[in-house]
N, C-alpha and C positions, 0 to 999 in steps of 0.2 A: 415491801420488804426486799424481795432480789431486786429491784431496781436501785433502790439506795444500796445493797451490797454490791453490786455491776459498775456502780459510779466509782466507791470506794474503792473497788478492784485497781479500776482505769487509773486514778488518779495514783495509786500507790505503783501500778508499771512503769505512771508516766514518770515517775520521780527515782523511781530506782533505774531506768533507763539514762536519764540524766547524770546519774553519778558516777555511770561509769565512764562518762563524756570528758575528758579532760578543757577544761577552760581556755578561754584567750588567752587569759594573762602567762597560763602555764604553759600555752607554745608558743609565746612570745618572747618570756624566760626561757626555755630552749632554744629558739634560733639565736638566741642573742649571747648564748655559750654557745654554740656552734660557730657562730661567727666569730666569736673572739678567740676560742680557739685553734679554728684554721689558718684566720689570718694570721696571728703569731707564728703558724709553726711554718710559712708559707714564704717569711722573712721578704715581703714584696712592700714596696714604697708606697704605692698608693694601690691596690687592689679594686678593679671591679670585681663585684662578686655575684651570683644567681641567686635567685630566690632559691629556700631551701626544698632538696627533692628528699620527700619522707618514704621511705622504703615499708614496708608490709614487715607490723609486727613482730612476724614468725624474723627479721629479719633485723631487727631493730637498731637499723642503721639512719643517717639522716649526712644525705649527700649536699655538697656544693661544689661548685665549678670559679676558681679562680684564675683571672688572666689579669698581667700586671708585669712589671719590673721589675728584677731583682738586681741591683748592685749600687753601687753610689758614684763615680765619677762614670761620664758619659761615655768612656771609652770601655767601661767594662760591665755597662748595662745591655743584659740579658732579658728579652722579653719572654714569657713562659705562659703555658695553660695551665693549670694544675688542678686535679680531681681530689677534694677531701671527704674523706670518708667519717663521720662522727659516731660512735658508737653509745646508743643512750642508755643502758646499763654499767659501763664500766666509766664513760665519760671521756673515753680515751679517743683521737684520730689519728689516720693513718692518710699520708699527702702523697702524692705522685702528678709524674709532668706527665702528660698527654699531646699527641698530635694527630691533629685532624687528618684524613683519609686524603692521598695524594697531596701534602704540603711539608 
């Protein structure tokens, strides 16, 4: 009898454990509005971008790092680094250039 309720216990942790797991699909759906939203706001021609840096909960933000070109004829392209900031509650990002330490 407690072994068959011991099993039942396990199996019901191990699935309420699970659900608070969020899925592939749904942080795949996520970086995939992060990235469409940085890039946009980021107005570069062809961006490399980083793989997404997820920040700790308490803090729930979802970073990327873009480096690329901004301008359209050659004489007034600007190359830039730019740090975006994704915020996963409001949906909203905040962009900034950035340079590397002694350059």
């Amino acid at each position: 009898m407690y072994r068959k309720f011991g099993i039942a216990a396990l199996v019901l942790l191990m699935t309420a454990a699970q659900s608070y797991a969020s899925s592939e699909g749904a942080w795949d759906a996520l970086f995939a509005k992060v990235n469409g939203t940085c890039i946009g706001m980021s107005r570069m021609n062809t961006p490399e971008v980083s793989a997404p840096i997820v920040f700790d909960d308490s803090i729930g933000k979802v970073g990327l790092l873009l480096r690329g070109s901004i301008g359209k004829s050659k004489t007034a392209v600007h190359n830039v680094n730019l740090l975006c900031l994704y915020d996963k509650k409001t949906g909203k990002a905040s962009i900034a250039e950035y340079k590397w330490m002694g350059k």
